[in-house]
C-alpha positions, 0 to 999 in steps of 0.5 A, a space after each residue: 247708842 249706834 255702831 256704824 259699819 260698812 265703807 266710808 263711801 256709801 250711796 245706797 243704805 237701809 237700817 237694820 235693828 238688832 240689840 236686846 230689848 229691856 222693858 220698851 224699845 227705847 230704853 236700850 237699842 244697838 243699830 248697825 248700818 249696813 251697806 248693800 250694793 247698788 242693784 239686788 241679784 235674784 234668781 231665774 225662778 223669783 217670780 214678780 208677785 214675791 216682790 212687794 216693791 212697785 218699781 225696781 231694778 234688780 240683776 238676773 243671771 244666765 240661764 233664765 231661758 229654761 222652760 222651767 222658769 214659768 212665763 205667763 203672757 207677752 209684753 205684759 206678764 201676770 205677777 206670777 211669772 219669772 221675772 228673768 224669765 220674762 225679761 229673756 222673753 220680751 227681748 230685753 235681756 238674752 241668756 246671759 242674764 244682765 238688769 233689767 227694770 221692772 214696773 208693777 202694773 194692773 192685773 189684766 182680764 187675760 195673758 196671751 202666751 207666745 214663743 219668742 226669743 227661745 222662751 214659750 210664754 204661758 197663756 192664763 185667763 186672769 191674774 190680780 197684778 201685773 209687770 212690765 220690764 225694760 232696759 235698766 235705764 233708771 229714770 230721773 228723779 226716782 230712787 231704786 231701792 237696793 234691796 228687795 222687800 218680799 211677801 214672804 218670810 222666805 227671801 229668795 233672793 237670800 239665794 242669790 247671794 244677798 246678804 242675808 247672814 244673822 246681824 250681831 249687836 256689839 258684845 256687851 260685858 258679861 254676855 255671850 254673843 248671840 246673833 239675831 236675825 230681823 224675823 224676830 220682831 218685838 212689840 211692847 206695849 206702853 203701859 207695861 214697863 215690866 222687864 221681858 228678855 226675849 228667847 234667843 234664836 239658836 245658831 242655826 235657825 240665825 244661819 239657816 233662815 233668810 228674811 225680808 228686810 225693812 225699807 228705809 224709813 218712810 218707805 211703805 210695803 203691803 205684807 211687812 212694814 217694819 215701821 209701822 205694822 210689826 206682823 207679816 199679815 197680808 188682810 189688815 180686816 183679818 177677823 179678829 184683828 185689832 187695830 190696837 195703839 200706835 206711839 211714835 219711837 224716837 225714830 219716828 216710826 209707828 209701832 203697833 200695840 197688838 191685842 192678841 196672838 194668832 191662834 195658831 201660835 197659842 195663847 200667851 199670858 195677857 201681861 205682858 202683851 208680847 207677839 214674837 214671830 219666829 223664823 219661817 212664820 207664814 200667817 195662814 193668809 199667806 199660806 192660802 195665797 201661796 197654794 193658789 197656783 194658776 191652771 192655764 187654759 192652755 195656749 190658743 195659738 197652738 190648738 193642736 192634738 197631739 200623739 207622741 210615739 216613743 220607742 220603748 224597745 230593748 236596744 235604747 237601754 234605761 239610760 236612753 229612755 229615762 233621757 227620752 221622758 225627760 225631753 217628753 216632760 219639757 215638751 210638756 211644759 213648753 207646749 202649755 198645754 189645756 182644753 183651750 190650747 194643745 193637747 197631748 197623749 203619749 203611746 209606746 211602743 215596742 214589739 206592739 204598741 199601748 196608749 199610756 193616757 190619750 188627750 182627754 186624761 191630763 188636761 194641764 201640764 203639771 198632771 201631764 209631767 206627772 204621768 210621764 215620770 211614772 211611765 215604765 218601759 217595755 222592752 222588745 222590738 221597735 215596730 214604729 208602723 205597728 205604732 203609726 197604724 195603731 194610732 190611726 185606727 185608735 188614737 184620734 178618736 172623739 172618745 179619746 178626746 180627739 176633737 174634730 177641728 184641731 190639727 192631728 200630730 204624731 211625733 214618732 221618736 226612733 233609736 236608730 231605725 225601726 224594725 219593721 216597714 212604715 211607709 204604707 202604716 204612714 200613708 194611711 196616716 196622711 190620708 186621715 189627716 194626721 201631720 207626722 213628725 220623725 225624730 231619729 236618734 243616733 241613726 245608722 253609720 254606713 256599716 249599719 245601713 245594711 240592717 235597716 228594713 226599709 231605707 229612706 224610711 223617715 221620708 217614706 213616712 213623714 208628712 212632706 220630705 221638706 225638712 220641716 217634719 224631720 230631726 236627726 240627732 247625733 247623740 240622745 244627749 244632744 235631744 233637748 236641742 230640737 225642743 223649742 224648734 219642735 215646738 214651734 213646728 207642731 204649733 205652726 198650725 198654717 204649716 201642718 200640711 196634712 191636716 184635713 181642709 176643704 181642699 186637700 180631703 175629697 175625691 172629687 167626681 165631675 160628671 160632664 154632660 157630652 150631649 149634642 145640644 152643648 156643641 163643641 165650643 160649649 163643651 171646651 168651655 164646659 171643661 175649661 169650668 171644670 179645670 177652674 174648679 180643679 186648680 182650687 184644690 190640693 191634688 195628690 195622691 193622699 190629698 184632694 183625687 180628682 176623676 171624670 165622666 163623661 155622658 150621653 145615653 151612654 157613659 164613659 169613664 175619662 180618668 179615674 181617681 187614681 190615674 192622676 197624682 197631681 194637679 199638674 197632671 189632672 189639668 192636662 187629662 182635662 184638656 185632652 177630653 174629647 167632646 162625645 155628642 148624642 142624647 142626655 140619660 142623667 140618671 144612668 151617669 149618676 149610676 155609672 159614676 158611683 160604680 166607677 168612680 165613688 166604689 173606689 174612693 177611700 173610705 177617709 176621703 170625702 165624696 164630692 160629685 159635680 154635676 154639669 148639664 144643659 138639658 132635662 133628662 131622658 131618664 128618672 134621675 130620682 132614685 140615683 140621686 137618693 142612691 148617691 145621697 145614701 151612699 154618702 156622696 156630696 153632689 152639686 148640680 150644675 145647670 146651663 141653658 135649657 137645663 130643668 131648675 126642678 131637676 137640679 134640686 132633686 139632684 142636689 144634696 140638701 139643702 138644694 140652695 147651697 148645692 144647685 147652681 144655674 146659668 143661663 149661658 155657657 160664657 157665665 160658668 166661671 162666675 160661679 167657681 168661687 161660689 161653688 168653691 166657698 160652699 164647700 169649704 162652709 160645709 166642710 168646715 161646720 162638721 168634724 174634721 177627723 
């Protein structure tokens, strides 16, 4: 017999199969029909590969845009990603949630992790299924199914509100009412006829469990096929398994005869044959797949190094601070962090500062996460320069896992102001490449201005006063909004103004041969190559520092490296260099130019000597030019006209093809600017940056 229930208007419906079993299924069986609605809800954090079905339309709340909700790849998402989560990535849906389409496809060789639309995606080398979604527009001629079928015996979407409450069978007289839910499948054998009364679930194992359920007949799924295979195993070569004896039931369906039980169920006595899967059964198989979770190689488009200074003094109270590491987690898990992508080491600080873990000591988010719930604070002043200068001298180093040509970042958190000065700990910072972001929470209010140390701290210690490497925060609850735009700031790699290139880290020297076989036109055309040169590089105070000197038998220092602080300035120091004229002593320029030039570079910086001349020497030139190779100086000789080929090579750094050049006129010198320009970038960029 068959009760029916649900409306008189019924467009989507599946069978569901309750009733007590006497002997074999058909003798005695109750169905109910039981209707659902048309597009099944599930939650921010179902992921794909939990859904058994290839093709589906399903509803997704608001709120599916926390970076809690894992993404893993852009445009083509690997199966364990959040659907909804996706969705919000890929643009379909906003924050607000909706329906979407969802399409399982191949696994991919490698995901691409991305920022867009709010949502930090997750890079991942591999993965064994992936998904595509798009508007819920359903496509002619296919039939979406209103209810999910999921690999494990634990539904998610029972929490989002599907029905998923135990089925009750009609009440029989003389019995009491006992609900039955679907995990509790039945198979019977042929051969045995024997009356078997199955043990009834308790209420609340019914009330507490939601299972998987079936699809209507003729509708297939891999890890439960209630018409066909009545176990949740995920492997059909399990060893052991028997493929046992199928029967076709008056709904046509095909019921397995098992031969055995899993072990880890125990043995049941050989007659009758009976396998009962109690609610919450997960076959190991299943168990294994489940603990499989992917480690990230990090994001290759945020390879950055990172430090994050947080404030650990006594004025930020428990509350202040637990808010604090709490928005250090997040970052955490935005940022996808992994030797391949950014890496991440926290310091704290208060009357002095101390590395909780540097970049080589978690190497994944979920450690990192991990590490910064157990972090204590310590209490005392806020010495914020105390800490930038510490992370100078000791953070970014090779042994801490600093690695050379990743970006160096340091974001300093504040409440309120510091207690001590960071503009000269900061400069140093720069100078050493390092790209300083401030955050201040809950700054000074005019009555409190006159208790700050160093006003106009943030723009005396950022890395450029643009805006881009700033926050101000009203209120420590208001901290998680700067999340995603600091994120996206520290993973701009092309932004990072800081960072050591080939054009923003040199004290360039230019030796300049002032001889009277040079004339005065040459001479201005000699300066016009060396103005081009200049025009190339980054010139600031902490960036590229540009000096000259000038040579005959006698030496003249034109402009030191800090006489100038920007290009504009140093291009017109050039112009107004007067020709000198009279013989050509190389070897004591070179002399000259390391003790007035190079004996006041910065130790951060590195040296570059050019040297032009268009004549042999009236002097030895070897032993200053192993004098500048030993004391770490770059140098590149530039020869004109009757200059000595053999000369140039001893000058030049090795090797001597990469740092001499020789023209053989005056009016060909600019030819050899981007050359000169490319070999040294080449360099710079083969060896460690920081």
């Amino acid at each position: 017999s068959k009760t029916f229930r649900g409306n008189a208007k019924i467009n989507h419906f599946i069978w569901a199969l309750s009733g007590e079993v006497e002997g074999s299924l058909t003798n005695k069986c109750h169905f109910d029909l039981i209707v659902f609605p048309d597009v099944p809800q599930i939650n921010c954090d179902v992921k794909a590969g939990k859904i058994i079905n290839p093709e589906f339309i399903v509803k997704c709340p608001a709120g599916c845009q926390d970076p809690k909700y894992h993404v893993y790849g852009t445009d083509v998402y690997a199966s364990y990603s959040s659907v909804c989560g996706a969705a919000v990535h890929s643009g379909v849906l906003d924050n607000s949630g909706g329906k979407i389409l969802v399409r399982k496809v191949a696994g991919q060789s490698g995901y691409k992790g991305s920022y867009s639309n709010g949502v930090q995606s997750l890079s991942l080398p591999r993965w064994r299924e992936s998904f595509i979604v798009s508007e819920s527009k359903p496509q002619k001629g296919v039939t979406y199914p209103s209810a999910l079928t999921y690999s494990s015996s634990k539904s998610p979407a029972g929490k989002a509100g599907e029905t998923t409450k135990a089925y009750e069978r009609p009440s029989v007289p003389g019995t009491t009412s006992q609900p039955v839910t679907l995990t509790q499948v039945l198979a019977v054998t042929t051969a045995e006829a024997s009356h078997t009364t199955l043990p009834k679930p308790s209420p609340s194992a019914a009330s507490t469990t939601s299972s998987p359920r079936p699809q209507p007949v003729g509708h297939r799924s891999r890890e439960m096929d209630l018409w066909s295979t009545p176990t949740y195993t995920s492997s059909q070569n399990r060893p052991g398994a028997n493929p046992g004896v199928q029967r076709q039931d008056s709904l046509g369906a095909a019921f397995q005869k098992p031969v055995g039980v899993d072990a880890s169920l125990g043995k049941l006595p050989s007659s009758p044959k009976v396998l009962l899967l109690f609610p919450g059964f997960v076959p190991k198989e299943e168990l294994s797949t489940q603990s499989l979770e992917p480690v990230s190689l990090g994001d290759p488009n945020c390879k950055v190094d990172l430090s994050f200074l947080i404030d650990g003094s006594s004025s930020i109270g428990k509350r202040r601070f637990r808010i604090q590491k709490q928005f250090l987690a997040d970052i955490a898990q935005a940022l996808d962090i992994g030797p391949a992508g950014p890496l991440m080491g926290v310091v704290q600080y208060g009357d002095n500062p101390a590395t909780h873990f540097n970049l080589r000591t978690h190497t994944n988010s979920r450690d990192l996460k991990t590490a910064i719930e157990k972090i204590t604070q310590r209490g005392g002043l806020a010495n914020a320069g105390r800490a930038i200068s510490f992370v100078t001298k000791n953070f970014f180093s090779k042994a801490n896992g600093n690695r050379g040509g990743s970006p160096n970042v340091a974001v300093v958190l504040v409440d309120g102001w510091p207690t001590d000065k960071v503009e000269e700990a900061s400069r140093l910072a720069r100078e050493s490449g390092i790209n300083i972001f401030f955050i201040t929470i809950e700054g000074a209010v005019e009555n409190e201005k006159q208790y700050v140390l160093e006003p106009n701290f943030v723009n005396k210690a950022v890395c450029r006063t643009n805006g881009f490497y700033s926050f101000h925060v009203q209120s420590w609850f208001g901290l998680h909004k700067t999340l995603q735009p600091l994120v996206k700031r520290v993973c701009d790699t092309e932004r990072l103004a800081c960072s050591k290139t080939c054009l923003n880290s040199a004290d360039i020297g230019f030796v300049i041969d002032g001889s009277s076989s040079v004339g005065t036109g040459n001479f201005r055309t000699v300066l016009q190559f060396v103005a081009n040169l200049s025009k190339e590089f980054e010139i600031s105070d902490t960036d590229t520092r540009v000096g000259a000197v000038q040579y005959t038998y006698e030496q003249r220092l034109e402009f030191g490296f800090d006489k100038y602080s920007s290009k504009a300035d140093v291009l017109n120091a050039i112009k107004r260099v007067g020709y000198w004229s009279g013989g050509t002593s190389t070897g004591a320029a070179i002399n000259y130019a390391l003790e007035q030039l190079f004996q006041k570079s910065k130790p951060n910086k590195r040296k570059l000597m050019i040297l032009i001349t268009d004549g042999r020497s009236y002097d030895d030139i070897r032993i200053p030019a192993l004098a500048a190779h030993l004391k770490g100086v770059i140098t590149y000789a530039v020869g004109v006209a009757w200059a000595a080929q053999e000369e140039l090579e001893v000058i030049a750094t090795h090797p001597a093809r990469d740092h001499s050049f020789f023209a053989d006129d005056f009016d060909n010198l600019y030819q050899y600017v981007p050359r000169i320009i490319r070999n040294i970038c080449t360099e710079f960029n083969s060896q460690p940056r920081n």
